[in-house]
N, C-alpha and C positions, 0 to 999 in steps of 0.2 A: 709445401705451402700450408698455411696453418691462418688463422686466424684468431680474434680477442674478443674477450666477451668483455663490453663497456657497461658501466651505468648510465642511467641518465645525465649527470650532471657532468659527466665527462667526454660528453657527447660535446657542447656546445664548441671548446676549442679545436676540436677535428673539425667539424664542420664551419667553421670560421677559415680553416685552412683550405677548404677548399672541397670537402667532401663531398660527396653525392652520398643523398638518402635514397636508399631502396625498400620500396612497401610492398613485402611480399601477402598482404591480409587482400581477401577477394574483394573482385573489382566495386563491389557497393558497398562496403567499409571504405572501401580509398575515397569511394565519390561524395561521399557522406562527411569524410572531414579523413584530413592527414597532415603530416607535418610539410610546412611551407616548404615547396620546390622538390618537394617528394617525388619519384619515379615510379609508377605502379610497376611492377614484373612480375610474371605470370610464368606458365611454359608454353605460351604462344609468342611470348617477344623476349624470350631468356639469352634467347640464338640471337638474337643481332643486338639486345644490349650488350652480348660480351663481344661481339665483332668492331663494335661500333665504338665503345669507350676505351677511352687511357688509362692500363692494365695499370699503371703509376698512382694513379689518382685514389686517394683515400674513399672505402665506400663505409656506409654503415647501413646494415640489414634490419629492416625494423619488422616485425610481428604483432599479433595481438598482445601478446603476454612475455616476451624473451625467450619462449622456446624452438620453435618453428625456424626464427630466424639461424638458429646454431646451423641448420641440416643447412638452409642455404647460404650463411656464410663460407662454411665449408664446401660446397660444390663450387664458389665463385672463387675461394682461394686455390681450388686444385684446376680453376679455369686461365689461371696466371695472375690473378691480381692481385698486387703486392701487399697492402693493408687493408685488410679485409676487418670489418668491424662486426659482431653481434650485439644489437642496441637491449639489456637485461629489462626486465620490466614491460618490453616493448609500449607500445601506441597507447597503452592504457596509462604506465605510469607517467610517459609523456605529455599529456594532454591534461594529464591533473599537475604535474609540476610545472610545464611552460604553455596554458593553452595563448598565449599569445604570438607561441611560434606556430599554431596550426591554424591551416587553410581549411575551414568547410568546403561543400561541393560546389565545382561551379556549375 
């Protein structure tokens, strides 16, 4: 299992399809603002996101900057799931190119 590292902009049609976003930046960057419908994971709820979701299901790994996310897209694809995405640029470039897709804290 292997994974892809995406840009930004080719993020939106996965994620139309049905993706789930994963925010792996710590818990007060996430609360602080992330992209809309974003997952925070951690390696306190790593374990029962991957029990719990549909290994089928397109993910995309977001980070501060695109790097971070590579190591855990990579542990998610070798956790069985199938299209595994690394979002390049991460939460930074995202937020200056669609900040109308991101949710501040609630």
């Amino acid at each position: 299992m292997t994974y892809t590292c995406i840009d930004v902009s080719d993020a939106l049609p996965i994620i139309e399809n049905d993706a789930l976003i994963v925010d792996i930046r710590d818990a007060t960057s996430y609360q602080n603002s992330h992209i809309i419908n974003a997952v925070s994971l951690d390696n306190d709820n790593v374990q029962t996101f991957i029990e719990t979701n549909n290994k089928s299901r397109p993910i995309i790994v977001c980070c501060y900057h695109g790097n971070s996310s590579k190591g855990a897209a990579e542990y998610l694809a070798a956790q069985g799931f199938s299209e595994v995405y690394s979002l390049n640029g991460g939460y930074s470039q995202w937020s200056a190119m669609f900040p109308e897709q991101c949710e501040l804290g609630n």
